[in-house]
N, C-alpha and C positions, 0 to 999 in steps of 0.2 A: 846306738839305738837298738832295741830287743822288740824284736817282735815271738809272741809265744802265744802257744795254744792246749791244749791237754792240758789245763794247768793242776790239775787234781785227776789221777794220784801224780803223773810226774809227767811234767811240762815237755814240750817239743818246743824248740826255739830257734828263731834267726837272728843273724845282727847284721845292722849296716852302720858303716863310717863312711861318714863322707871326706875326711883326711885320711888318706892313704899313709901318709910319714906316724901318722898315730897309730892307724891299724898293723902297721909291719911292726913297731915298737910292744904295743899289747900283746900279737900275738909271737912275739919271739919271749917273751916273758909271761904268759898264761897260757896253758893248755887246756884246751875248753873241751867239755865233754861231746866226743866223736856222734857216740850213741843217742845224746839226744838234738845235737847242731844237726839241722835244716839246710840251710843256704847261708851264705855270705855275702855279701852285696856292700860296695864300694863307691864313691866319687861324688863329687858335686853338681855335675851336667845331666840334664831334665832325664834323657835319655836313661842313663845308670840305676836312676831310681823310677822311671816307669818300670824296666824288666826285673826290677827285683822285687816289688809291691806286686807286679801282676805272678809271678812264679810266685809267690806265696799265697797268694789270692787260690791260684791253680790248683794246691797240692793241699789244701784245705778245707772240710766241712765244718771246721768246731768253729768255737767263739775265739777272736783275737785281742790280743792285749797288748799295748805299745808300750814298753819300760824307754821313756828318755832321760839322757843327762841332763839335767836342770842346767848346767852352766855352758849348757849346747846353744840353750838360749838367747846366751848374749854372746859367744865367740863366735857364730855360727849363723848368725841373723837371718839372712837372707836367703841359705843354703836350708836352715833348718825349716821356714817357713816354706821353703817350695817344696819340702817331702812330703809335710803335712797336707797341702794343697793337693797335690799328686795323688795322696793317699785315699782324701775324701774324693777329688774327682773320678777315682779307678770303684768306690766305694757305689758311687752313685752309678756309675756305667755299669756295675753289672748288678743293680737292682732295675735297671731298665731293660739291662736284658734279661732277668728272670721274668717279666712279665712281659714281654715279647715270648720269652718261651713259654710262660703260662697260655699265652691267648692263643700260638697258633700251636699246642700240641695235637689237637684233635687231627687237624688238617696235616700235617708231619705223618701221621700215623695214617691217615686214609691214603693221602697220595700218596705213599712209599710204598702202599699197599696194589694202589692201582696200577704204580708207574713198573712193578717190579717185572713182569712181562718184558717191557720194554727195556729193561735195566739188561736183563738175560740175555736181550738178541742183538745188545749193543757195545760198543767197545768202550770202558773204561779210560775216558782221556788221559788222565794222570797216569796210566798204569802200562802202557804201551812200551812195551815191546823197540828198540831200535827207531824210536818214536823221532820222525824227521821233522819236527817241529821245537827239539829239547836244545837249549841252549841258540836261538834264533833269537835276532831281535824282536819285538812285536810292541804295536800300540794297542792298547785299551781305550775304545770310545764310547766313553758314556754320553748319552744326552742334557745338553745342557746351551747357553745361549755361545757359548765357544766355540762347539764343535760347527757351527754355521761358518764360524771366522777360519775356522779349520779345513774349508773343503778342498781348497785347491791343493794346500798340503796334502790329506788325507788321499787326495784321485792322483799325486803325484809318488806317492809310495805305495799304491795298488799297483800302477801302470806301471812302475818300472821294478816291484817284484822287491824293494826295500825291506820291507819285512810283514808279519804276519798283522793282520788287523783284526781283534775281536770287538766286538758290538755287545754291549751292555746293555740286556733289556731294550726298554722303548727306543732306545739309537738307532735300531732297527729301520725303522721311518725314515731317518735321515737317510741312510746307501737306498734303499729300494724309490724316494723321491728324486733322488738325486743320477739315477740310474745306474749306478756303479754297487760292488755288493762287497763288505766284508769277507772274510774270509773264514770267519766264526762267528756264528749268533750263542749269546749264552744267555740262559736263565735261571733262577733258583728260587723264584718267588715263591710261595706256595699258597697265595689264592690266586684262583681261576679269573678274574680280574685280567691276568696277563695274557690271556687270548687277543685282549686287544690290543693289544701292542703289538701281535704280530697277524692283524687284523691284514694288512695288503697283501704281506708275504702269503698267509693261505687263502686271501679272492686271489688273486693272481698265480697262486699255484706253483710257483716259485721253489726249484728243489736244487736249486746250487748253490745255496748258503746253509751246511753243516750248520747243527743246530748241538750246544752242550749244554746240556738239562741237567740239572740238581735232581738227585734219585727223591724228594720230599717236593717239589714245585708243583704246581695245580696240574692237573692229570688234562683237562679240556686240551693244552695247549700239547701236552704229549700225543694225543689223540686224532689234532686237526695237522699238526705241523708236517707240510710236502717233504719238506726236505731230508737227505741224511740227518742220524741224529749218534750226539756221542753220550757218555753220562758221564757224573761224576757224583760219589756218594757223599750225603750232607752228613755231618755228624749227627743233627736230628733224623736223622732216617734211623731208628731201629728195627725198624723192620725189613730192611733189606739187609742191611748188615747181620743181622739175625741168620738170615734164611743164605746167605751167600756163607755165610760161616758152617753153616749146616751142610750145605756142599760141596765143601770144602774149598771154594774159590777165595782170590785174592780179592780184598775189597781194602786194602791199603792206599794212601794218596788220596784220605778224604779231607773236605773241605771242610769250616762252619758256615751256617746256615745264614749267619747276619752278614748284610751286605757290608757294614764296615771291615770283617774279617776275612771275606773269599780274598782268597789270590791264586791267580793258577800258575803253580811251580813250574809247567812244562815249557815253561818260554823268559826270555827276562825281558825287562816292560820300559819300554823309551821313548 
């Protein structure tokens, strides 16, 4: 399968086999032009053909064109059907995220703007220095009807120092009702909506739950939040990366903005 772009005056192109015994036979008897191959992409498991449709997805503005072998169709049934699948499903996910990024660009550009102050006097989580949190176990608690079923766990690797626990958003409520406090609050939202989520933590005033803000998240909750606070730059923040570039600091170890994509590199997640 050919995936290609530029097609006029002269094409950029990828191919994927999903038989491997065929691909090493092709390419030990054709030599495929260097200068215009793209990527290569391989195998029949879901996995193989997400990373190779989103790396092409990635490294692409132009229009795409899929060249298949007609008789992929019937030796390859089920294999060929789930790239296709894959393809449109990767198709439509990031036409929902272009308009997640149409709707909140405004908001991206004001808070990066507002938060940037606070960017300046704050440490770079990702970017740290001999950072004694890299390579630690930690759990991510997002809120949901689980994390209730989850407490006695969750207060018995606080108490005995297991590992690091970050709090997701409105999760928040759950340690501060519960009387025990994460070890990291994180945010990235970027409407001011999310003041209330951390609505107890600043009435009660609460400054021992480190807080790790998105350099784009609603500025309200940068502004009221007691606590220490870390950042981390969103890939929609242009305008802190702008101006961090401008003097000449590190603004490397950024995240994206949409919640199915954050992950924070500085710990691994159990």
């Amino acid at each position: 399968m050919i995936i290609s772009r530029k097609i006029i005056p002269i094409f950029i192109f990828s191919v994927y086999e999903p038989d491997t015994e065929i691909l090493y036979h092709y390419l030990s008897n054709k030599i495929l032009p260097t200068n215009r191959l793209d990527f290569i992409g391989y195998g029949e498991d879901e996995k193989s053909m997400v990373e190779f449709i989103s790396t092409v997805f990635s490294k692409t503005k132009d229009n795409l064109l899929i060249i298949d072998l007609p008789i992929y169709k019937t030796i390859f049934v089920e294999t060929y059907n789930r790239f296709f699948s894959i393809f449109k499903q990767i198709i439509n996910d990031n036409r929902s995220s272009i308009h997640v990024n149409y709707g909140f660009q405004k908001k991206w550009v004001l808070n990066g703007l507002i938060n940037f102050p606070e960017v300046l006097k704050s440490k770079n989580f990702l970017m740290q220095k001999n950072s004694p949190y890299k390579n630690k176990p930690a759990v991510i608690a997002a809120s949901g009807p689980s994390i209730t079923d989850e407490k006695e766990t969750l207060k018995y690797i606080k108490e005995n120092g297991l590992a690091y626990i970050f709090s997701i958003g409105s999760a928040i409520d759950f340690f501060v009702e519960n009387d025990f406090y994460p070890d990291f609050s994180t945010v990235y939202d970027p409407t001011n909506l999310i003041v209330l989520d951390f609505k107890k933590v600043i009435d009660k005033n609460i400054k021992d739950i480190p807080l790790i803000f998105g350099s784009s998240c609603g500025y309200e909750l940068i502004k009221k939040y007691p606590g220490p606070k870390y950042h981390m730059i969103i890939n929609q923040d242009t305008s802190s990366r702008y101006f961090l570039h401008a003097e000449g600091k590190q603004h490397s170890g950024r995240t994206h903005g949409c919640a199915d994509n954050c992950r924070y590199h500085s710990a691994i997640a159990v």
